[in-house]
N, C-alpha and C positions, 0 to 999 in steps of 0.2 A: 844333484842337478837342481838348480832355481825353479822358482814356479813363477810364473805371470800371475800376479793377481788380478788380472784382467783378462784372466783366459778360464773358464769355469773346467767344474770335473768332466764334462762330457770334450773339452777342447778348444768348445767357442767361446771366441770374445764375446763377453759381455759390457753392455754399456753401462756406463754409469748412474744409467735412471732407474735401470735393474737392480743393480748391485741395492742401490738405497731402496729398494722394493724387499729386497729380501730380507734386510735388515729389520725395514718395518716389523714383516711379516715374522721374525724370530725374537722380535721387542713383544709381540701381542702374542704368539705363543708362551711366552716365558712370565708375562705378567696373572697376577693371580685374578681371578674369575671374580667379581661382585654380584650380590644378589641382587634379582631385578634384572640383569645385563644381559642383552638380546643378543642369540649365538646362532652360527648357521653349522649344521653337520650332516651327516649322512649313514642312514641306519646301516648298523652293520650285520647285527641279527635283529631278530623274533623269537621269542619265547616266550609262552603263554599269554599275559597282557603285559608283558615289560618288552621295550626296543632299545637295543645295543646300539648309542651314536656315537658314532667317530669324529671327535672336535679336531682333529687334524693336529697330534703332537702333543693335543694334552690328554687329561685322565679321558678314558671315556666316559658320556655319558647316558644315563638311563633316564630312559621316558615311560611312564605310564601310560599305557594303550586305555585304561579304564578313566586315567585323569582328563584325556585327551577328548574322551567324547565322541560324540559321530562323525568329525574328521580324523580323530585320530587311530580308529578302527582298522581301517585299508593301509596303514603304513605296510610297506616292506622292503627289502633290503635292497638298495642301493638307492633308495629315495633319498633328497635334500629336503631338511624339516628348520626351521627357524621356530627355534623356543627359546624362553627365557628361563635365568638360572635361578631355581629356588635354594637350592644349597649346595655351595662351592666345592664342597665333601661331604658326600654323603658315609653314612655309618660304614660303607664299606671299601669308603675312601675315591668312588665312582662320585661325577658332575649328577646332580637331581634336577630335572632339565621340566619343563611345563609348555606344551604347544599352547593352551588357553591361557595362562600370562600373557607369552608375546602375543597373541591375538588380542586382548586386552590391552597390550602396552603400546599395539601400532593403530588401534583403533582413540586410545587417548589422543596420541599426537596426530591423529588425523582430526579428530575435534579441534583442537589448538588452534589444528593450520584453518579450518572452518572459520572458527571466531576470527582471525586476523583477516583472511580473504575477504569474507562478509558473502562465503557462497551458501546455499542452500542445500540444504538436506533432508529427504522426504523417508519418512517412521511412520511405522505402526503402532498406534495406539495400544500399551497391555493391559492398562488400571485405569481408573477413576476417584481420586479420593474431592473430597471439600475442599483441599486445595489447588488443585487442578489434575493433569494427565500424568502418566506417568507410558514414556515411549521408550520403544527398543529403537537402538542405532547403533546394535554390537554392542554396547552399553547401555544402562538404564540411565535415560536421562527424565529431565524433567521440566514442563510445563506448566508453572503458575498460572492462576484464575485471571490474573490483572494482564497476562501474556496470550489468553485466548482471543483474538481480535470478534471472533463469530459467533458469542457469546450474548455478551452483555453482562448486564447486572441479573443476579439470582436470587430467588428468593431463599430466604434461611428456610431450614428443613424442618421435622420432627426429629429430635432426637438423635440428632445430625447425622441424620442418612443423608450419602450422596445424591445430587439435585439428578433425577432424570435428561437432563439438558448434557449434563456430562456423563452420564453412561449410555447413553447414544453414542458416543465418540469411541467407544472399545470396539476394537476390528478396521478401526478407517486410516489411511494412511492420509497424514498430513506435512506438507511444507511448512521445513520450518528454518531458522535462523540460531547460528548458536552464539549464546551473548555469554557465557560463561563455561570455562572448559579448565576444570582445577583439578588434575591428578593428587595431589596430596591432600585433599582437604575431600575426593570422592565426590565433588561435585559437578552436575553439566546441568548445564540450565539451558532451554531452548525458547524462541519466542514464536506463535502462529501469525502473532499480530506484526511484529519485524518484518517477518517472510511475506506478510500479505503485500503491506507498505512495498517493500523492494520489487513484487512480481508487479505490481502496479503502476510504480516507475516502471518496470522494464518495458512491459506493455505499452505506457503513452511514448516513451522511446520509439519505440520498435513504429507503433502509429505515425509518430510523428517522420520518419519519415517516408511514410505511403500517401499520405493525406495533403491534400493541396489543399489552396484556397479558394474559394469560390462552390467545393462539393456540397452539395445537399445528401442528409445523411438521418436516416430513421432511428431513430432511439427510445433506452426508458431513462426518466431521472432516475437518478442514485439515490443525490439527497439534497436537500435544499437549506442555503443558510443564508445569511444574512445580507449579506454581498452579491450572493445570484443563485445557478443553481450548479449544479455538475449532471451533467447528461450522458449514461454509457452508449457510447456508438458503436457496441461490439469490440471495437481493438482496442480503446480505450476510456479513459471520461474525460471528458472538455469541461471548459467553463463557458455558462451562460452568465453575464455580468448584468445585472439588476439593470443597465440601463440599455441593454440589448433583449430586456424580454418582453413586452408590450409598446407601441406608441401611447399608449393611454397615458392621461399625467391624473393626478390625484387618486392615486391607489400604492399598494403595497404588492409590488410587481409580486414578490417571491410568494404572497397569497393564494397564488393563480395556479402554483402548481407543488404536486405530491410526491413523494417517492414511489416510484412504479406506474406515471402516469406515462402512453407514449406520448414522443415529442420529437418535431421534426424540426432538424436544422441547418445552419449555412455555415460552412469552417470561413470564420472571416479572417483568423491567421496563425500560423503553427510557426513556433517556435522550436527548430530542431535543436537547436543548443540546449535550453534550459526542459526539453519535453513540454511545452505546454502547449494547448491545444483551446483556440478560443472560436468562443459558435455566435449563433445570432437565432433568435426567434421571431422576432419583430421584421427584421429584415424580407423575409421570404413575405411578408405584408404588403399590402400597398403602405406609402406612408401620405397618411392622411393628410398632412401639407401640400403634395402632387395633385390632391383629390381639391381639398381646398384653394385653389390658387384657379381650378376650372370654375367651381361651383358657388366661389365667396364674390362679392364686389361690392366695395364701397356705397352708402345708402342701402342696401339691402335688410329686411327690415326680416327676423325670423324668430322663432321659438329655442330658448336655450336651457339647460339644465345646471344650476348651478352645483358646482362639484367640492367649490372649499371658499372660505370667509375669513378673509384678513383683515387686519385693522385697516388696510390702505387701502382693500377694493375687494369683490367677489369675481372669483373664475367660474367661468360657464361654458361649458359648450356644447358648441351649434350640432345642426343635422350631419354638417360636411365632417363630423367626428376629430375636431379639436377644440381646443380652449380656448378660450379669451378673456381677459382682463377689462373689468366692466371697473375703472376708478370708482373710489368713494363718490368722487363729484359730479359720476352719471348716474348714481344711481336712483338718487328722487328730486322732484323739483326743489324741493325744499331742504335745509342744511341740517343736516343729522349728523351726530359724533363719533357713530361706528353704523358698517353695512348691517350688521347681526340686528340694527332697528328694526331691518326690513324683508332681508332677507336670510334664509338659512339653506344646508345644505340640501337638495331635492329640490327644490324649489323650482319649479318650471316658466323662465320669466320672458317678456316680447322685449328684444334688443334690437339695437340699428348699429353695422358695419360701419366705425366710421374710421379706423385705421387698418391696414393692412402691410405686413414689414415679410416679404418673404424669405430673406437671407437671416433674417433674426429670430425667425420662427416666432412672430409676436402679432397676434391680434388685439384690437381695442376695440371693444364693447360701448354701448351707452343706454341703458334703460331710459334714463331721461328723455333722452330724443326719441325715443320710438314714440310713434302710435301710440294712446291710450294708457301708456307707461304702466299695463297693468299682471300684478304675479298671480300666479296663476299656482295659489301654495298647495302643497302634498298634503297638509292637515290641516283638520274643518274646524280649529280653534282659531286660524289666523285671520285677521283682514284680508278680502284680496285682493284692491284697491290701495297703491299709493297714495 
């Protein structure tokens, strides 16, 4: 009598997606075992420290209860154990199977996918060498000195014992970033400094969109450079931009302040695309211009401090706390070739208001026309008499 080949030993049809399932599955039964090759089976015995696993149709094979360690202690029979093959045939023609390979081997490719993801990964610190750390993540990886972001620079040692700075770090768990993940060469390289960077973006992210514009918000600087400063307001750091942190003119805005100084300020606009987050100091100020504009008026005749000396004129300013530009050609009766004749920085001089520009933020001075046209110098070497 014929057989349907489309009707299995038990009667039922089966489908074709089956069929090509089962084939698979007698292609990978039948092909020979490679070392290294991550296998799944199921203890069949125990005896003393060796486990009987059943690869389903091939040889069986044997696991080492003592290679296996402190997971692999508790096996017993009828457990599912995924180890890797250290030899195809062993001497007594049995698979020689390793659960701490494949824990090793799925712990690598879990690294890989780390480096490509760009996710984080928080280790325990085990060592401390002159080079850097040296962390557990199921693997020993490793942490160069140029990769510790919370470091710095170190001083060289005696006899190159490791720096105290790094053996504080044994026992702490740190976030970190893995920049290199190389199974055949046994290398993993991890970075603190990567990790810090990325948890930082994530941070002003995450701020950025909590934070509106207009908050006033308590903080410390971070650090302060060139440009302005950066200020931590807890969820993340903002920029304070050199020309948002004083009204004052003739100073070096970024002088005025330290890292760890508090500092209170105004989100004047958060960028939720790009994460940025930009503040103001000055602002939460009266601006001296408002103040000026009650208290200035044309003829007004007062005491002013000069602040900086150009070849085309010296800046001064008044009580109402801004500047003004006192011209070369007010500054003495008579025709002189540079202000620095007459006057210098500190200099406490009697000037007469005789422009005032309030949309241009621009005052003009005139020593010449005051009263008595006379300076009033900071040192007891000068004339004080124009």
């Amino acid at each position: 009598m014929a057989v349907d080949p489309d009707v299995g030993a038990n009667g039922e049809a089966e489908t074709m997606e089956e069929l090509l399932a089962g084939i698979e599955e007698d292609a990978r039964a039948l092909r020979p075992l490679r070392p290294g090759e991550v296998i799944e089976g199921v203890v069949a015995s125990v005896s003393g420290d060796e486990a009987l696993v059943d690869l389903g149709g091939r040889s069986a094979g044997v696991l080492s209860l003592r290679e296996a360690g402190g997971e692999g202690t508790d096996v017993a029979v009828g457990d599912r154990v995924v180890a890797a093959v250290v030899q195809p045939e062993g001497p007594d023609g049995r698979v020689v199977l390793s659960t701490r390979r494949a824990r090793s081997r799925r712990q690598w490719t879990h690294m890989s996918e780390l480096e490509k993801s760009g996710e984080l990964v928080e280790a325990q610190v085990v060592e401390a060498n002159r080079g850097g750390l040296v962390v557990d993540v199921g693997l020993r990886g490793f942490v160069p000195l140029s990769q510790l972001g919370s470091v710095g620079s170190l001083a060289a040692t005696e006899s190159g014992a490791v720096p105290d700075a790094l053996r504080a770090y044994i026992g702490k768990r740190l976030p970190l970033k893995v920049i290199e993940a190389d199974l055949r060469r046994d290398r993993l390289i991890l970075s603190e400094k990567a990790a810090a960077q990325q948890l930082r973006r994530r941070r002003k992210e995450e701020a950025s969109s909590e934070l509106n514009e207009g908050q006033v918000l308590e903080g410390k600087v971070a650090s302060v450079t060139t440009f302005g400063i950066f200020v931590d307001v807890g969820s993340a750091d903002g920029l304070v931009h050199r020309s948002e942190i004083t009204w004052d003119k003739g100073i070096e805005p970024t002088t005025l302040y330290h890292p760890g100084d508090p500092v209170r300020v105004l989100v004047t606009a958060v960028d939720r695309e790009k994460g940025r987050i930009s503040l103001s100091i000055k602002r939460l100020q009266e601006d001296p211009w408002e103040r000026a504009v009650r208290d200035v008026s044309l003829g007004t005749e007062v005491e002013a401090t000069v602040t900086r000396v150009m070849p085309y004129g010296a800046f001064a300013r008044v009580p109402a706390g801004i500047e003004g530009l006192i011209h070369v050609s007010e500054i003495a009766s008579r025709r002189i070739a540079t202000p620095a004749e007459v006057v210098r920085p500190g200099d406490v001089v009697r000037v007469r208001v005789v422009a005032i520009d309030p949309e241009r933020r621009r005052l003009s001075l005139s020593m010449r026309q005051a009263a008595g046209n006379v300076v009033y110098a900071t040192r007891t070497d000068r004339d004080a008499n124009v």
